[in-house]
N, C-alpha and C positions, 0 to 999 in steps of 0.2 A: 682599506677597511673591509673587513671580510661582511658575509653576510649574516654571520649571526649578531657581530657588534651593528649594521644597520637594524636588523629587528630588535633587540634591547635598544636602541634610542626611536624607533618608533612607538615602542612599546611604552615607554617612559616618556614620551610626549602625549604620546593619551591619557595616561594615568595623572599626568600632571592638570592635563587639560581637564578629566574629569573633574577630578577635587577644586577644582574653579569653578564646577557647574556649565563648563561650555561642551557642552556636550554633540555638536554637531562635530567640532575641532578632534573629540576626543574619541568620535567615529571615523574620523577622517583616514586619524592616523593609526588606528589600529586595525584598520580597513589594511592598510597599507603594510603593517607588519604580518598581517593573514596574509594578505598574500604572498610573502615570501615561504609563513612557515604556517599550516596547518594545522596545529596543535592546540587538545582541547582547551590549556587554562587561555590562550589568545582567545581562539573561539568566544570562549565565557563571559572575556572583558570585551571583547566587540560586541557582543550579544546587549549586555549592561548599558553601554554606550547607548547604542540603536535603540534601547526601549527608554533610557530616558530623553533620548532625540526626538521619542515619539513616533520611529521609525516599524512599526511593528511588523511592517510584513517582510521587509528586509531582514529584520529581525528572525522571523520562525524560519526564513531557509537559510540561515547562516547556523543557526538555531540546530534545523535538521540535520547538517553534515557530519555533527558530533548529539545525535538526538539521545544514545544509550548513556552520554556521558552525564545527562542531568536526572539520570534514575540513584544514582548514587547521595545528593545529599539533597534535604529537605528544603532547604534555601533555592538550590537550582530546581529542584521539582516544583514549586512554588512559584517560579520566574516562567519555567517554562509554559504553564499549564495558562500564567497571566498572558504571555502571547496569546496562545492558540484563543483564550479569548476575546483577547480585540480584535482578534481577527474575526470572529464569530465561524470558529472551526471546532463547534463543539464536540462533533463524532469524533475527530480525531483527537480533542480534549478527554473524552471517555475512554478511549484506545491508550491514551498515554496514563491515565489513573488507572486500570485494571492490571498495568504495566508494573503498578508501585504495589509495597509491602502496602496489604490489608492496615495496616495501622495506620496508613496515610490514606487513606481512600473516601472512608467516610464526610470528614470533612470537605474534601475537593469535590464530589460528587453531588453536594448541597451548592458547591459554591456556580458549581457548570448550570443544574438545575435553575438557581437564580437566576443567571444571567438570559437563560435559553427565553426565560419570562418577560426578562424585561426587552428583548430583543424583540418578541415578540408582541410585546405591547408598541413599542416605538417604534419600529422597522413593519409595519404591519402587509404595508403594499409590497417591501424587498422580498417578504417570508411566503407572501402568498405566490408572488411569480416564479421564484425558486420553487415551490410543493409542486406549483402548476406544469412547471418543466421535467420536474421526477415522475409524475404520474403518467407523462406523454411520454413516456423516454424510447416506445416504440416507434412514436410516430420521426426518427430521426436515423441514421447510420449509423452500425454499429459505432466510429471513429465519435461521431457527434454525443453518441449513449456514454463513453467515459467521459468526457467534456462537462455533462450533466450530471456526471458522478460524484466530478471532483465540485461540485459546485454544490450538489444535496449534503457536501459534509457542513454545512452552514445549517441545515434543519434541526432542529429540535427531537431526541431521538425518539418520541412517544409520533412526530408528525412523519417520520421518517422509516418507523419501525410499518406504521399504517399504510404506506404507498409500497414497502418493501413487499412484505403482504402479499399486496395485488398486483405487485411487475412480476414475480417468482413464479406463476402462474398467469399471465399472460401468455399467449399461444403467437402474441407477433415478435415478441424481445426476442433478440438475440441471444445466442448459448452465455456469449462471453458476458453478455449483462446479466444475465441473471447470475450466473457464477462468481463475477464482481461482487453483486448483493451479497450472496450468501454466506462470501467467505468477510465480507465488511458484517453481516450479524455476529461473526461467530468470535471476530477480534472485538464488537463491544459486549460480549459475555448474554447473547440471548438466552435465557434457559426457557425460553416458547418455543412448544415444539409448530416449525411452518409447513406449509406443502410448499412443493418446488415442481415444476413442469421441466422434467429430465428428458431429453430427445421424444420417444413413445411414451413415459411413464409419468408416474406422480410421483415423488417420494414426499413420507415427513422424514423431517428436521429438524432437529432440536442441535441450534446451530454453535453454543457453548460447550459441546463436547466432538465437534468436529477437530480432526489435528489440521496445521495446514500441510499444503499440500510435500510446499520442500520437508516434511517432517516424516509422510505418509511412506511405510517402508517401501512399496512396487517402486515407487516415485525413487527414493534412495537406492536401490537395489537397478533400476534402469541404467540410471545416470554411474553407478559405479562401472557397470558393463560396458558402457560408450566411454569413459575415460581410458579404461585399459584397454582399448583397440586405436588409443590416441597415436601408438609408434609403430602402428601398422597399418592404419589410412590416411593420420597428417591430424596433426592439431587444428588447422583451418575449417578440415571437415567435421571433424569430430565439433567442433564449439559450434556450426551450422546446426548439425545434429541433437547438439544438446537442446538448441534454444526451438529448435524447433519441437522437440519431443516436450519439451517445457510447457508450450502455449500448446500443445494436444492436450497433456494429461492435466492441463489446466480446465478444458473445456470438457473434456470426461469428471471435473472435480465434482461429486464428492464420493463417486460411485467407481470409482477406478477399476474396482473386483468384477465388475461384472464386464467391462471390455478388456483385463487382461489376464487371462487364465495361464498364459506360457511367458513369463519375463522374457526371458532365453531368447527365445522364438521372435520377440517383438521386435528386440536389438537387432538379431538376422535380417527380418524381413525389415527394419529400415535401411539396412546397413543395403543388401540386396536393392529395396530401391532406388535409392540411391547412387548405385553404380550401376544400375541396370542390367542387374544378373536375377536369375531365374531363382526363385526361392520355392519350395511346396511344403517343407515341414511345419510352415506355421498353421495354426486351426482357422480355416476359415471364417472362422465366425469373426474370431479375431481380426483378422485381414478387413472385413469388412468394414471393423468398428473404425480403423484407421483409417480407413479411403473415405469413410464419414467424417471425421474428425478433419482430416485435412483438408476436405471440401468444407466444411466450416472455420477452417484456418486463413483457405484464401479468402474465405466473404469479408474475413473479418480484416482482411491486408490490404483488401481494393482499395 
């Protein structure tokens, strides 16, 4: 029996098992035909399965692996958006409705809002140690500051928008935490313009018309430069290279213009550091903003 005849009888023992209502059975085994094949309509029906299992958090990361495939019909945007609630992952409930056609938004947007209420009414001691951990999110390592991240996406966004605020301008947070916040306002559609504490400076931010960064053309325009010198240093390095130049111009986000004035020049002088050849045509000033940046790269790798 090949394995596509094994996943249609997996498939069909869940489907069967579903419409019985035994729905542990009918995760079981469509648990078991995922895993042979990948593909969104399985995905959809484990998905199904798992939430009437009751199963929700298994749910949203099986959920995840095929996330763009429930922007497409009303039913699955509707299921999906019911996870992210039980789980009480409202900001990423906001992030997947700003995702949908306007004509679907309204509605969901009432329905996150209720919940955020009632969670807050019932869950009162969970809501408050979670604020209490986002507001301290200095007092902890960088590593520990995303930890607290992934856990403030359970705040309520009016309680979440108020401690963003005041971490963005914090003088103890780390680059990459506040760079985390900024670009998490700017995917749930902030149109308040914030101040942010950027290396020396202050910038406002009005974080709804930020692009992200893989969008930002330097950011495009770099990464093309380091692919086409992939068959003249080695794919191994170059993909080093990328991921590293990635998590710099991440932590330069959202001001990228003002530490890279020569593209060109950038590429070289990583490329030169990297092999430990002598570079001078890059602008120093430049030079500089990178030997910064990567000093903020290793605080953040310790």
């Amino acid at each position: 029996m090949g394995q596509d005849e094994i996943v249609t009888q997996y498939v069909e023992k869940g489907q069967a098992a579903f419409a019985d209502a035994r729905y542990s059975e009918a995760a079981a085994e469509l648990q078991s035909a995922y895993d042979l094949s990948q593909t969104v309509a399985i995905n959809h029906l484990l998905v199904r399965a798992l939430v009437a299992d009751q199963q929700f958090k298994m749910a949203q990361g099986i959920a995840f692996e095929a996330a763009t495939s429930y922007y497409d019909d009303k039913n699955d945007a509707e299921l999906y958006l019911m996870i992210l609630i039980k789980n009480q992952q409202f900001l990423k409930a906001y992030e997947f409705i700003y995702a949908l056609p306007q004509t679907m938004q309204a509605k969901m947007l009432a329905e996150v809002a209720t919940n955020e209420q009632l969670f807050a009414q019932n869950q009162a001691t969970t809501l408050k140690t979670i604020a209490r951990q986002f507001y301290h999110l200095s007092d902890v390592s960088p590593y520990e500051q995303q930890e607290r991240l992934q856990m403030a996406n359970q705040l309520p966004l009016t309680e979440y928008l108020k401690g963003a605020k005041f971490l963005l301008v914090d003088p103890f947070l780390s680059v990459i935490g506040r760079v985390t916040i900024i670009d998490q306002l700017r995917r749930l559609h902030i149109q308040e313009t914030v101040a942010m504490n950027w290396f020396d400076e202050t910038l406002s931010i009005t974080p709804s018309k930020l692009l992200p960064l893989e969008d930002m053309a330097i950011y495009q325009h770099i990464q093309t430069q380091l692919n086409q010198l992939e068959q003249s240093i080695g794919p191994d390095l170059i993909s080093v290279m990328s991921e590293q130049n990635h998590l710099m111009l991440m932590m330069a986000y959202p001001n990228l213009t003002t530490i890279i004035t020569d593209e060109e020049a950038w590429v070289t002088g990583m490329v030169a550091e990297v092999l430990g050849e002598e570079q001078s045509s890059e602008p120093l000033t430049q030079r500089n903003w990178r030997a910064k940046l990567t000093h903020e790269m290793m605080l953040f790798l310790q």
